[in-house]
KEDRENFI-172035 format. One record per residue (C-alpha): residue number from 1; x, z, y. Coordinates in steps of 0.1 Angstrom, whole numbers, plus 5000, padded with zeros to 4 digits. Example, Ala and Ser with C-alpha at 12.3 -4.5 7.8 and 13.67 -1.06 7.14 Angstrom:
atom resi=1&c1=5123&c3=5078&c2=4955
atom resi=2&c1=5137&c3=5071&c2=4989
***
This chain:
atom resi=1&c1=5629&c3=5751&c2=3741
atom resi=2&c1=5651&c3=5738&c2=3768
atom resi=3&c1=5639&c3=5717&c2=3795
atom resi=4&c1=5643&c3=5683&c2=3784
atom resi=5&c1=5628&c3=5689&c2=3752
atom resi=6&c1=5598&c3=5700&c2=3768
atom resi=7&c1=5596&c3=5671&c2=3796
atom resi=8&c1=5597&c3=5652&c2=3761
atom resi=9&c1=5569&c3=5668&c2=3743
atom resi=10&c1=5549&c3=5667&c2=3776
atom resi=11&c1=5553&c3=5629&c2=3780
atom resi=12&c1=5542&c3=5627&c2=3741
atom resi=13&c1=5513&c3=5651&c2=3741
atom resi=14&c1=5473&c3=5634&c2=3734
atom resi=15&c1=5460&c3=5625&c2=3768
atom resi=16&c1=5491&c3=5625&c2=3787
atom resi=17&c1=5495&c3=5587&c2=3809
atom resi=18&c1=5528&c3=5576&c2=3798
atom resi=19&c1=5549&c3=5560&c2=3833
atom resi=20&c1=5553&c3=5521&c2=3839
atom resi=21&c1=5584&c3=5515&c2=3843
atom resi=22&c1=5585&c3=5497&c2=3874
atom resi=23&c1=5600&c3=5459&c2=3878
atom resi=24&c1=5631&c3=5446&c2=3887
atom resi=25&c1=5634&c3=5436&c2=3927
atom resi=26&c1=5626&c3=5401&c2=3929
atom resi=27&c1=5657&c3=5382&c2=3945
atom resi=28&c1=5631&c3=5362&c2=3971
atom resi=29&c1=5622&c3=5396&c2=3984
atom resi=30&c1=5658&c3=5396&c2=3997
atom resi=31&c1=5657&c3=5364&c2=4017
atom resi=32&c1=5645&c3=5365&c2=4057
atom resi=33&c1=5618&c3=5344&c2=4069
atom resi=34&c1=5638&c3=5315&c2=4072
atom resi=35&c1=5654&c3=5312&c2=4044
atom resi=36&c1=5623&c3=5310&c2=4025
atom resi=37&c1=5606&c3=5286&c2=4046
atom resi=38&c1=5639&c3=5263&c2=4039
atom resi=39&c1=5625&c3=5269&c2=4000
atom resi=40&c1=5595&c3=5258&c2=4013
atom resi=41&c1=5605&c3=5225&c2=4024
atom resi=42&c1=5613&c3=5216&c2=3988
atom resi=43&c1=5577&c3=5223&c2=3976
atom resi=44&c1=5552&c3=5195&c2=3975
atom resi=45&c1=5526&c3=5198&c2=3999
atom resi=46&c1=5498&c3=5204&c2=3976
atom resi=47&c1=5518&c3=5232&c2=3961
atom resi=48&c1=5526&c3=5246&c2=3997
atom resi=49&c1=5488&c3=5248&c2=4008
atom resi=50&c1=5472&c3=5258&c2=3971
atom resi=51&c1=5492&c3=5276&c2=3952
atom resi=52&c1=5521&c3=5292&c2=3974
atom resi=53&c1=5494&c3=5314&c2=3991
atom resi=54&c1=5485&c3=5334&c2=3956
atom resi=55&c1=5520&c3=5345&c2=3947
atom resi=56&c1=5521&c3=5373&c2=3971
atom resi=57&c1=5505&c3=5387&c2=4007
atom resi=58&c1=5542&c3=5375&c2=4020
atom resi=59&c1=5540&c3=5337&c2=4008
atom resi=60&c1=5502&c3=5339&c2=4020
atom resi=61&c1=5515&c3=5347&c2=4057
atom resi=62&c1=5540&c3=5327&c2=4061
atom resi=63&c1=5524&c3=5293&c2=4050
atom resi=64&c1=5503&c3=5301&c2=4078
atom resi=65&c1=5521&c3=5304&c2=4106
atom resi=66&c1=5547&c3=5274&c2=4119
atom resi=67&c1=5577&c3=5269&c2=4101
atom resi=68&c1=5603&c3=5246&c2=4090
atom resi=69&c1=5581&c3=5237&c2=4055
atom resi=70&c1=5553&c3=5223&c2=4079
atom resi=71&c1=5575&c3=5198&c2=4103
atom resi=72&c1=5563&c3=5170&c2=4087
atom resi=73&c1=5519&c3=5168&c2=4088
atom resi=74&c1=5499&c3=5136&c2=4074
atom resi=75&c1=5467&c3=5129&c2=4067
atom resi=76&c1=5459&c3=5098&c2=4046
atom resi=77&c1=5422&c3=5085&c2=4049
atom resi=78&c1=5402&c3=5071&c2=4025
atom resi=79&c1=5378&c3=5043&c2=4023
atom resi=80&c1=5341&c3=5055&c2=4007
atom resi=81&c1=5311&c3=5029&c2=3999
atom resi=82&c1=5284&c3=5049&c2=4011
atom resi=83&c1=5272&c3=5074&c2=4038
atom resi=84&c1=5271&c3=5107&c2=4022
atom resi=85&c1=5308&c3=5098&c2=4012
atom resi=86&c1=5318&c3=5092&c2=4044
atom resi=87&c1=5303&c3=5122&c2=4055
atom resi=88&c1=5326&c3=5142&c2=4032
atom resi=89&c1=5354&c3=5125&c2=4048
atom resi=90&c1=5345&c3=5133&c2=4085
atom resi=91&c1=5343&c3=5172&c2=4070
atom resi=92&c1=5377&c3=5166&c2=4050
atom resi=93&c1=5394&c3=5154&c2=4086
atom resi=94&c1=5382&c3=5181&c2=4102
atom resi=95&c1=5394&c3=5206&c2=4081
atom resi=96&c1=5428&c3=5189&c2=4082
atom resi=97&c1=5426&c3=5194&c2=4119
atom resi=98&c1=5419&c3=5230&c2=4123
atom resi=99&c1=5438&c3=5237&c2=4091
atom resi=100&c1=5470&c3=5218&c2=4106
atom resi=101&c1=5468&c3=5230&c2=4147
atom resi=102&c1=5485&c3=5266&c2=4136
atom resi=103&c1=5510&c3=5256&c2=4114
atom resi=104&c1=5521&c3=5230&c2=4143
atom resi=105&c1=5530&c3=5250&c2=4168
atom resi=106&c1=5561&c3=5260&c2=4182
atom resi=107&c1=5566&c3=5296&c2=4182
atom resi=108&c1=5591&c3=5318&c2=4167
atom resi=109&c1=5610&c3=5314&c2=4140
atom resi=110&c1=5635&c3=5291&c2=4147
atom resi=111&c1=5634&c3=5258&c2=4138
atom resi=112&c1=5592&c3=5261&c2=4137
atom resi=113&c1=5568&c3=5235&c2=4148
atom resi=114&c1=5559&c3=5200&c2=4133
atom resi=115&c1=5585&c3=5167&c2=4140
atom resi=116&c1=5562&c3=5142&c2=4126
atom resi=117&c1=5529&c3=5136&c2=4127
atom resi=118&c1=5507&c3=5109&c2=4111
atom resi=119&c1=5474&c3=5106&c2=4111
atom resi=120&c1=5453&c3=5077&c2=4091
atom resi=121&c1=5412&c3=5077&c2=4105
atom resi=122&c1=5392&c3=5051&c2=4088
atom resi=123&c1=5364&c3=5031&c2=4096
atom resi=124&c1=5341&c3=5053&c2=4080
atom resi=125&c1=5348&c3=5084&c2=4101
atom resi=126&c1=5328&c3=5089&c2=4133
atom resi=127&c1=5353&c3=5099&c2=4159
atom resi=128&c1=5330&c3=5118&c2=4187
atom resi=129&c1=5340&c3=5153&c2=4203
atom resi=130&c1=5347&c3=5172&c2=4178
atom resi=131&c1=5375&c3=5150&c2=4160
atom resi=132&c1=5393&c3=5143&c2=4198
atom resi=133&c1=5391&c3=5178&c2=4206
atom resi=134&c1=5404&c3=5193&c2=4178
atom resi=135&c1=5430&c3=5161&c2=4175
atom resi=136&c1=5440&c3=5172&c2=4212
atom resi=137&c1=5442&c3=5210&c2=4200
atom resi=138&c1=5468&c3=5196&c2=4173
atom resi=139&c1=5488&c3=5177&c2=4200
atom resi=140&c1=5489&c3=5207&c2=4223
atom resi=141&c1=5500&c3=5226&c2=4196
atom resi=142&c1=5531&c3=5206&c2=4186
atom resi=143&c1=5538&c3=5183&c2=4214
atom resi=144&c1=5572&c3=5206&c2=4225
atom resi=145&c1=5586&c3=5197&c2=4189
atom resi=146&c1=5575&c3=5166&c2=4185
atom resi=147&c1=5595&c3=5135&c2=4175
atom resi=148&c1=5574&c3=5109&c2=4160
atom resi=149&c1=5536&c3=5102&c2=4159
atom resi=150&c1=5517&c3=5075&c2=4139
atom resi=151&c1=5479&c3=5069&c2=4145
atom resi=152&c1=5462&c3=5043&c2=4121
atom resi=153&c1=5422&c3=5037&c2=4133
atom resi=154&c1=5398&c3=5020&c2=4114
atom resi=155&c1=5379&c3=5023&c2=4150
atom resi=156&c1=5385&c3=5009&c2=4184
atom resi=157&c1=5416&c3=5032&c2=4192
atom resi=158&c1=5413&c3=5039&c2=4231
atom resi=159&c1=5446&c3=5050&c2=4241
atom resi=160&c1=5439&c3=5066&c2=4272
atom resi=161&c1=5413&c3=5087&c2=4254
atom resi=162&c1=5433&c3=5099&c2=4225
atom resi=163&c1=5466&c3=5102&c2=4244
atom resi=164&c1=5454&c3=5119&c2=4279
atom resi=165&c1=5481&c3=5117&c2=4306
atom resi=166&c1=5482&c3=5158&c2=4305
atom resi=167&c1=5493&c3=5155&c2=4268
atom resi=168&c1=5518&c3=5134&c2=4272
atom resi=169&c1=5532&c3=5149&c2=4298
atom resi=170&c1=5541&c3=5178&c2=4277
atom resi=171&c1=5559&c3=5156&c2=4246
atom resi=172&c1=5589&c3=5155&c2=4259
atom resi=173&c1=5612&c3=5153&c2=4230
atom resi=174&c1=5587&c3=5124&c2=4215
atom resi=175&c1=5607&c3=5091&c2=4209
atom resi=176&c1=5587&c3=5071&c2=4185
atom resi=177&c1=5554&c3=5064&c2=4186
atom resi=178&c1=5532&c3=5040&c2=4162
atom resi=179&c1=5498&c3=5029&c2=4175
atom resi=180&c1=5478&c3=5006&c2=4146
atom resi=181&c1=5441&c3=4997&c2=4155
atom resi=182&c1=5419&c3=4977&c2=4131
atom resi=183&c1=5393&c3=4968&c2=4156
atom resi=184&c1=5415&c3=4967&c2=4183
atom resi=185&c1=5437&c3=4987&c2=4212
atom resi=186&c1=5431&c3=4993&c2=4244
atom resi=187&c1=5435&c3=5013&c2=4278
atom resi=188&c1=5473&c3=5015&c2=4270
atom resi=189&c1=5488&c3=5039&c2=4294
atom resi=190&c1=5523&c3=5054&c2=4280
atom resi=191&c1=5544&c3=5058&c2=4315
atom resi=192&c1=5545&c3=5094&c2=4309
atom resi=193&c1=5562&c3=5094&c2=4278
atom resi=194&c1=5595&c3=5100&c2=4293
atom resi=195&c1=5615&c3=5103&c2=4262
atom resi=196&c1=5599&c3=5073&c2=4243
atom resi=197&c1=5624&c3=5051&c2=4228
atom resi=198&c1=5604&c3=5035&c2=4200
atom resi=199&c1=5566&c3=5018&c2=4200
atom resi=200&c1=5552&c3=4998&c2=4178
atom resi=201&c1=5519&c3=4981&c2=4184
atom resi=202&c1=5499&c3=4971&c2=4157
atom resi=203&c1=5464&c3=4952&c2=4172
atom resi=204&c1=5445&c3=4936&c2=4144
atom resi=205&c1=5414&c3=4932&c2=4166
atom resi=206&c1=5397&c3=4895&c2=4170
atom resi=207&c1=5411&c3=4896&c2=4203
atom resi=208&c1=5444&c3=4915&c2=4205
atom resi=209&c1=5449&c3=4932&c2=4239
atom resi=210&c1=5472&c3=4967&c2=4234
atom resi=211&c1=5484&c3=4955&c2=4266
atom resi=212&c1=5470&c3=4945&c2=4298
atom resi=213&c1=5473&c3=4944&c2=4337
atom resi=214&c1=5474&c3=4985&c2=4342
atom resi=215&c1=5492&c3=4992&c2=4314
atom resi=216&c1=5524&c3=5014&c2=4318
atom resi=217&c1=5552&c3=5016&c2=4296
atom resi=218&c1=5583&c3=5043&c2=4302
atom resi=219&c1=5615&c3=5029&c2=4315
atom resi=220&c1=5633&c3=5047&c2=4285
atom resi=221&c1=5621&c3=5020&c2=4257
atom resi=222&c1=5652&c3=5000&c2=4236
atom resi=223&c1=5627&c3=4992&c2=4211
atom resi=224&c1=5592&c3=4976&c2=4212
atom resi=225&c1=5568&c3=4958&c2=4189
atom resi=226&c1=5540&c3=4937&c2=4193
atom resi=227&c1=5520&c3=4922&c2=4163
atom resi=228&c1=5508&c3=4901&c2=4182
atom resi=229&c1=5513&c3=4900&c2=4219
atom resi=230&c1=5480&c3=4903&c2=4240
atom resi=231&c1=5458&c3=4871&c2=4245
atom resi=232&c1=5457&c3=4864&c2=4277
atom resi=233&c1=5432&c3=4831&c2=4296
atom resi=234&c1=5453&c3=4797&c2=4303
atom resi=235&c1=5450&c3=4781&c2=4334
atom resi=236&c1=5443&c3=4749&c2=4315
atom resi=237&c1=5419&c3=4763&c2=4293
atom resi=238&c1=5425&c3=4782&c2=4256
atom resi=239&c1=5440&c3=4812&c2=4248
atom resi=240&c1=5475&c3=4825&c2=4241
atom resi=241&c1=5498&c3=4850&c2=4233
atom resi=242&c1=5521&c3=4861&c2=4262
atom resi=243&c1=5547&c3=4887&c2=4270
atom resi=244&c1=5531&c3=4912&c2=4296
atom resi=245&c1=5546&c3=4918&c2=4333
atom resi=246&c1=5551&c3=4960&c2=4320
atom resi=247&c1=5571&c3=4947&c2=4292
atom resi=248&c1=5595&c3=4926&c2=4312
atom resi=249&c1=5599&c3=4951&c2=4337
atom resi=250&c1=5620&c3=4976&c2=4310
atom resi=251&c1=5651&c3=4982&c2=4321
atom resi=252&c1=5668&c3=4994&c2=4287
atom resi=253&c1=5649&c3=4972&c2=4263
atom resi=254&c1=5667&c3=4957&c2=4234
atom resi=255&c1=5648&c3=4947&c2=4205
atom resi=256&c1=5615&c3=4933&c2=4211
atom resi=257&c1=5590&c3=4919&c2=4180
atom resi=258&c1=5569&c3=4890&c2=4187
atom resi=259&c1=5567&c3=4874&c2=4157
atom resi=260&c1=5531&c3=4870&c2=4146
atom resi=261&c1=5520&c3=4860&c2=4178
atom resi=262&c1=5515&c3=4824&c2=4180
atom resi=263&c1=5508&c3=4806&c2=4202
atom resi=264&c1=5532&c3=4820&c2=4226
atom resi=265&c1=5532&c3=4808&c2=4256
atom resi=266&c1=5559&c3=4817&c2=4286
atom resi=267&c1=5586&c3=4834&c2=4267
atom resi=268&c1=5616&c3=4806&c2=4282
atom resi=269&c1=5608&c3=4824&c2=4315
atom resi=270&c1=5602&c3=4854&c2=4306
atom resi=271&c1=5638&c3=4855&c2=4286
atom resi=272&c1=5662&c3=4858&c2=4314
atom resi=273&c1=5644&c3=4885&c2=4327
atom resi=274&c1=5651&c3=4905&c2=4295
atom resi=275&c1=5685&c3=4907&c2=4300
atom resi=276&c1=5693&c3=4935&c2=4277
atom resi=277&c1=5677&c3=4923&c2=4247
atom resi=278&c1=5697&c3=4920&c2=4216
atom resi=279&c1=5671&c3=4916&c2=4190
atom resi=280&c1=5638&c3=4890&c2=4190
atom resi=281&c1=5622&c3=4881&c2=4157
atom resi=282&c1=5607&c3=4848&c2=4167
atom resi=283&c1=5588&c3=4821&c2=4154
atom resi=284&c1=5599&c3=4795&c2=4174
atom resi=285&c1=5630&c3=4778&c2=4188
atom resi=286&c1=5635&c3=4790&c2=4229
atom resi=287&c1=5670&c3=4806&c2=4215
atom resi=288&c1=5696&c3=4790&c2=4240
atom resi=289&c1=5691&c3=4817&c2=4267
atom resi=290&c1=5698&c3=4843&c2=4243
atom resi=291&c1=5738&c3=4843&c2=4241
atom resi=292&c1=5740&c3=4879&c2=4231
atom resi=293&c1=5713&c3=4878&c2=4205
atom resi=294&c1=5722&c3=4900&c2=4176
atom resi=295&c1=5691&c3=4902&c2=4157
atom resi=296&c1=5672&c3=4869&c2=4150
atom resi=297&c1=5644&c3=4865&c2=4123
atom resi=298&c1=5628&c3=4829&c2=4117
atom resi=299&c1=5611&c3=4836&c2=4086
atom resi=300&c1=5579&c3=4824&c2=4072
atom resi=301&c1=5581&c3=4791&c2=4090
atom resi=302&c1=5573&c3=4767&c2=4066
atom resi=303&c1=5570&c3=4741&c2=4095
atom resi=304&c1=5609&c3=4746&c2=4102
atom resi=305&c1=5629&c3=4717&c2=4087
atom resi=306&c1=5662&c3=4728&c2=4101
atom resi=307&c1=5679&c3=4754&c2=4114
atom resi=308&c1=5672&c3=4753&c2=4154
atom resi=309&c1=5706&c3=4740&c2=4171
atom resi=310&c1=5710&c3=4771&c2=4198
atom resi=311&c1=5716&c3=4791&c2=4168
atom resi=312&c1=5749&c3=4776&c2=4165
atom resi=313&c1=5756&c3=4791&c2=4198
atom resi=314&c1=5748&c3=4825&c2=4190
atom resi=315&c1=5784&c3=4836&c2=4184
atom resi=316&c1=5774&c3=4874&c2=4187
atom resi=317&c1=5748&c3=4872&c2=4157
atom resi=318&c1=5749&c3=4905&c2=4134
atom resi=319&c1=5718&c3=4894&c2=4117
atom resi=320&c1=5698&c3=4861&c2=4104
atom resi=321&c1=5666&c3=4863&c2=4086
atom resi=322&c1=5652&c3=4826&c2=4072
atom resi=323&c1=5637&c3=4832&c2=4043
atom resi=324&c1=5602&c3=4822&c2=4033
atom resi=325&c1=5608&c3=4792&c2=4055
atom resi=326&c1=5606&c3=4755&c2=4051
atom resi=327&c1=5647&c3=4751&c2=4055
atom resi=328&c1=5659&c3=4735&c2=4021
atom resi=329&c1=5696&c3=4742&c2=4031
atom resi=330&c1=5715&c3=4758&c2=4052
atom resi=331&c1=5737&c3=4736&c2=4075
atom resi=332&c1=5770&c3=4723&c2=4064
atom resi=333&c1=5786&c3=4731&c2=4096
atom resi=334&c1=5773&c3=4766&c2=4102
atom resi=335&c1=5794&c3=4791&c2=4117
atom resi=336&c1=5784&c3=4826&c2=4126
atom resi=337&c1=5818&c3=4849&c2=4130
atom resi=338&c1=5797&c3=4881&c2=4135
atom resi=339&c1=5768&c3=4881&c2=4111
atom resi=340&c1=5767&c3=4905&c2=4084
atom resi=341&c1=5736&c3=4902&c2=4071
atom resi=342&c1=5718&c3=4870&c2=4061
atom resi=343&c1=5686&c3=4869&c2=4044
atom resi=344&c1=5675&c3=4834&c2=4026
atom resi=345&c1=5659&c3=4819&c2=3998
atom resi=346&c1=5669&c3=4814&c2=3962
atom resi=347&c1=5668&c3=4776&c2=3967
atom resi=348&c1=5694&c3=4775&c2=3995
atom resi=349&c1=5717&c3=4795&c2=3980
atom resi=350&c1=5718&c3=4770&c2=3950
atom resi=351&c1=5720&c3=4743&c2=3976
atom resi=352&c1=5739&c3=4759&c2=4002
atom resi=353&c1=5765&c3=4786&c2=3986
atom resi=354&c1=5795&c3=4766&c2=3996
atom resi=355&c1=5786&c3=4779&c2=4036
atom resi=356&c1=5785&c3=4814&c2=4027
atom resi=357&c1=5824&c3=4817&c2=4027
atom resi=358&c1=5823&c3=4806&c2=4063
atom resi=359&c1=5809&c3=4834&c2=4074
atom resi=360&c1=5838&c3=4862&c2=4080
atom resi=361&c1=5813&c3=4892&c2=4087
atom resi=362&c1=5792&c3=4885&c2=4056
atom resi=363&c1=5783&c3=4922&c2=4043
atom resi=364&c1=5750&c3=4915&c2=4029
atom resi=365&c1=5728&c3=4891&c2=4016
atom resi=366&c1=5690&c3=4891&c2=4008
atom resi=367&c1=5679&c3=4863&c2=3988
atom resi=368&c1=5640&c3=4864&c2=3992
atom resi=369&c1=5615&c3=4836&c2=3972
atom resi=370&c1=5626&c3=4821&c2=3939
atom resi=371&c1=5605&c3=4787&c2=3945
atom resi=372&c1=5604&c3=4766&c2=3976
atom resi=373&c1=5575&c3=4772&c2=4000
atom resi=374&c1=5545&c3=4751&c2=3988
atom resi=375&c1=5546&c3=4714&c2=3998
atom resi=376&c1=5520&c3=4683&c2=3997
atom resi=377&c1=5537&c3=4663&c2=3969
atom resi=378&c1=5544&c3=4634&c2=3992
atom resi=379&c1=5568&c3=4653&c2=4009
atom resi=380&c1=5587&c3=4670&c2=3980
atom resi=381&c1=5627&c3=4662&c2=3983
atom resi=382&c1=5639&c3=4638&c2=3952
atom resi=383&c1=5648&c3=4663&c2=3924
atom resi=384&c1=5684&c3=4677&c2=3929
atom resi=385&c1=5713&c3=4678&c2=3904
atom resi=386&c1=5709&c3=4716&c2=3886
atom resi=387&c1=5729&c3=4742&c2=3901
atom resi=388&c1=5763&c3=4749&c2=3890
atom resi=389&c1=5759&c3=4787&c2=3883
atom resi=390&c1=5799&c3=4792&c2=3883
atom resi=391&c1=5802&c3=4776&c2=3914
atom resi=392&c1=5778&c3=4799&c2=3928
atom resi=393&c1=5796&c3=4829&c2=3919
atom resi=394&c1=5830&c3=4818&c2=3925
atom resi=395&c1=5816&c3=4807&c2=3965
atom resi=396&c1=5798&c3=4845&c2=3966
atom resi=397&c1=5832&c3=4858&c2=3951
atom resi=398&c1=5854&c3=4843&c2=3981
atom resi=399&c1=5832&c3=4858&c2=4005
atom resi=400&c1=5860&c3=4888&c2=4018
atom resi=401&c1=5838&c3=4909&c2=4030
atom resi=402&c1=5805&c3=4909&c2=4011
atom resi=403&c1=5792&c3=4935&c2=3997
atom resi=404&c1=5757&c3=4944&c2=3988
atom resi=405&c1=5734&c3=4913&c2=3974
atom resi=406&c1=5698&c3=4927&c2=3978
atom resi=407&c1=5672&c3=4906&c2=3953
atom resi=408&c1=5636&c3=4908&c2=3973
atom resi=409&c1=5608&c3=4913&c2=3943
atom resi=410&c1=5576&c3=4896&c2=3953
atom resi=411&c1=5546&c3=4908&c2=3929
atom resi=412&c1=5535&c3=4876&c2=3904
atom resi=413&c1=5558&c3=4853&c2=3921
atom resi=414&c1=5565&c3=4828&c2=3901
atom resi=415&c1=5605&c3=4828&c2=3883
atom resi=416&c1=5624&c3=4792&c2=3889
atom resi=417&c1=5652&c3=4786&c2=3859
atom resi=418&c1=5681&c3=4784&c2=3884
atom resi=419&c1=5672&c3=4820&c2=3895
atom resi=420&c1=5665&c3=4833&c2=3862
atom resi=421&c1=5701&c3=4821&c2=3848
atom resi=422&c1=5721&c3=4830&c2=3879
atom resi=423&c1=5706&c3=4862&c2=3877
atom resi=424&c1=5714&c3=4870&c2=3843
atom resi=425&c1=5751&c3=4860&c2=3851
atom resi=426&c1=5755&c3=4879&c2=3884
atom resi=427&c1=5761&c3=4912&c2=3868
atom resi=428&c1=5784&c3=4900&c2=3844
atom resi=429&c1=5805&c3=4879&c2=3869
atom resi=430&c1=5800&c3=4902&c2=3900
atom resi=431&c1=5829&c3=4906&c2=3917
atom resi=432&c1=5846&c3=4944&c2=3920
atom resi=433&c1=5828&c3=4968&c2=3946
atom resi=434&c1=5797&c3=4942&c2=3946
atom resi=435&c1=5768&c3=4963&c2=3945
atom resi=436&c1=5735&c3=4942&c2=3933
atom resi=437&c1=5697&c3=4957&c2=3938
atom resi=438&c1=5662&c3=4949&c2=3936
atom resi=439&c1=5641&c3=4957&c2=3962
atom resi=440&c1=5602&c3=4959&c2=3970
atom resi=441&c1=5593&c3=4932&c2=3988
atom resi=442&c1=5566&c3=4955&c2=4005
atom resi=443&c1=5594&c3=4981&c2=4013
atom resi=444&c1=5618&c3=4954&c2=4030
atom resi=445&c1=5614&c3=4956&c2=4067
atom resi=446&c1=5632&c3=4936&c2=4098
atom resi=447&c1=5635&c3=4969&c2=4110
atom resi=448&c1=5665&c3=4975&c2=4086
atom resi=449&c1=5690&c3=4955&c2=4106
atom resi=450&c1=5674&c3=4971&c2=4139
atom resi=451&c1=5708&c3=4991&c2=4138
atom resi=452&c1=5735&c3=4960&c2=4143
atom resi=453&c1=5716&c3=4957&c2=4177
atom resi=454&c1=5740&c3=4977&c2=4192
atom resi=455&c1=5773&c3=4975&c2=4212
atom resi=456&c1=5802&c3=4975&c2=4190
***
């Protein structure tokens, strides 16, 4: 029998373990660390921590060191009814935190530590030692990478105590940071955040004061926002909103967003000291010192009439926002050479389209409510001739440069007729390379035209 028969019978006798054949290479085997943590990136997050750990001892290790799949960490609170649910939340932050100060860090390979990093604490967490230390471990971990930071706290958020001086000192690539407090801001002290270009302030407390007397803001800031300013005593009795001394002391600011603080008091002289600023969403009318104003936003004003005058003299305007206001026109002799965006009402573009074509720049336009703002009855205008849909479209067609019209969608807002049959004709009539969308009106943000702030 030669040999190959009897390797043959051998394989085939009783008793004898016949061999597995063994499986193809897998092709992921192949790729270096990098590579696969690029994969990564494209797997949801709950996928990433659950289920990429079980496919092999490789996956397993690298989802738990830093990498490029873990640049971006969130943790999105929840509100519970009662105690023992809120005590499962304290336990589920924690575990966030000591799950999320490894993967944050910035060691090898390339391209490893976390970018981002939001956080949402709500009120029903008890923030004592633990949760700041292991918050501060987190920070230590991926302040040399980081870019952006967003805290949300359903609790009195203590700046000072959750951003020590020594932690800041080491973010120095950070250059947005969002502080929101629901019972309030305080001990705001920032100066050594040396690469800071972006903070947002959000102080819902019942007596706003993110910002005080010691405050310190870095020099490096072009964008700040204030919802609202900080109350501050007057010397004739009351309270009022006014722009901080640290504020007006930035050298490279350029947008600054005051406009839910009202009253506001001191903001004529405090203007010429911000002579950078290119952007201020107001609620008011101190506009004449503000010749190179390229951001403005007067909406929700319902009070407002008429346009303020000294926006006539605004020659360098990129952007007006008006809508929600009580404007039932635009005016007839309105002439902005530079704006490119303009956000209004339904109601005065039925009344006002013929102005549109005087605007040169005109790239896009929002058209926000579908009614006029609510009015006692007494002052309602007399009832207007209905619009003339084709004159509407021919004025939008003559408009050189336009192209994008952006329809706000406000949930159970009520649909006017004018609206309803302009809409249906838009599409039809649109002129060529006129792009028409709906958008959110929770997902439209002033911040959009932040970018026609700058120099041309």
């Amino acid at each position: 029998m030669s040999s190959k028969m009897r390797k043959e019978a051998l394989a085939d006798a009783p008793g004898r373990a016949t061999a597995v054949a063994r499986p193809p290479p897998c092709l992921l085997d192949a790729l270096p660390d990098d590579l696969l943590y690029t994969v990564f990136t494209f797997v949801d997050e709950t996928s990433r921590v659950c289920h990429l750990p079980l496919v092999c001892r490789r996956f397993a290790a690298l989802v738990r060191r830093p990498g490029a799949c873990w640049q971006r960490l969130a943790f999105e609170g929840r509100r519970w009814p009662n105690d023992e649910a809120a005590a499962a939340e304290q336990q589920r932050l924690l575990g966030f935190l000591r799950w999320a100060a490894p993967r944050a860090g910035s060691q090898p390979p390339a391209g490893a530590g976390a970018r981002e990093l939001r956080l949402s604490i709500l009120p029903a967490v008890h923030v004592g030692r633990d949760v700041i230390k292991l918050f501060h471990k987190l920070l230590h971990a991926s302040a040399p990478t980081l870019l952006s930071l967003e805290l949300r706290a359903g609790f009195p958020l203590h700046v000072g105590g959750m951003l020590p001086p020594h932690l800041q000192q080491r973010m120095t690539v950070l250059t947005r940071l969002e502080l929101v407090g629901e019972n309030g801001i305080y001990a705001t002290k920032l100066g050594q955040l040396t690469a800071l270009q972006r903070l947002n302030l959000v102080d819902d407390g019942e007596r706003p004061c993110a910002l005080y007397e010691e405050s310190t803001l870095p020099p490096s800031l072009t964008w700040l926002g204030l919802t609202p300013a900080p109350w501050t005593e007057q010397a004739h009795g009351g309270e009022a909103a006014e722009i901080p001394e640290c504020v007006l002391a930035l050298p490279a600011l350029r947008f600054l967003d005051v406009s839910e603080s009202l009253p506001l008091r001191g903001l004529e002289e405090a203007l010429p000291r911000l002579t950078g600023l290119t952007g201020l969403p107001v609620s008011f009318e101190p506009l004449a010192a503000l010749r190179d104003m390229r951001v403005l936003s007067l909406s929700e004003c319902p009070r407002m009439r008429q346009l303020p005058p000294p926006v006539a003299g605004l020659t360098n305007l990129r952007a007006l926002h008006v809508e929600k206001c009580g404007l039932e026109a635009l005016p007839e002799d309105l002439h902005l050479p530079r704006c490119q965006m303009l956000s209004i009402d339904w109601h005065m573009l039925l009344a006002s389209h013929h102005v549109l074509p005087r605007l040169p720049a005109l790239q896009q336009l929002i058209l926000g409510a579908m009614t006029p703002p609510d009015q006692p009855f007494a002052a309602q205008p007399p009832a207007a001739e209905p619009a003339d849909t084709e004159a509407v479209v021919a004025s939008l067609a003559r408009c050189a440069a336009l192209r994008r019209i952006s329809v706000l969608v406000y949930p159970d807002a009520p649909l006017s007729l004018e609206a309803a049959a302009l809409m249906l004709v838009l599409p039809r009539r649109c002129p060529a390379g006129l792009q028409l969308a709906a958008v959110s009106s929770t997902e439209f943000f002033l911040t959009d035209s932040v970018e026609l702030t700058a120099d041309d």
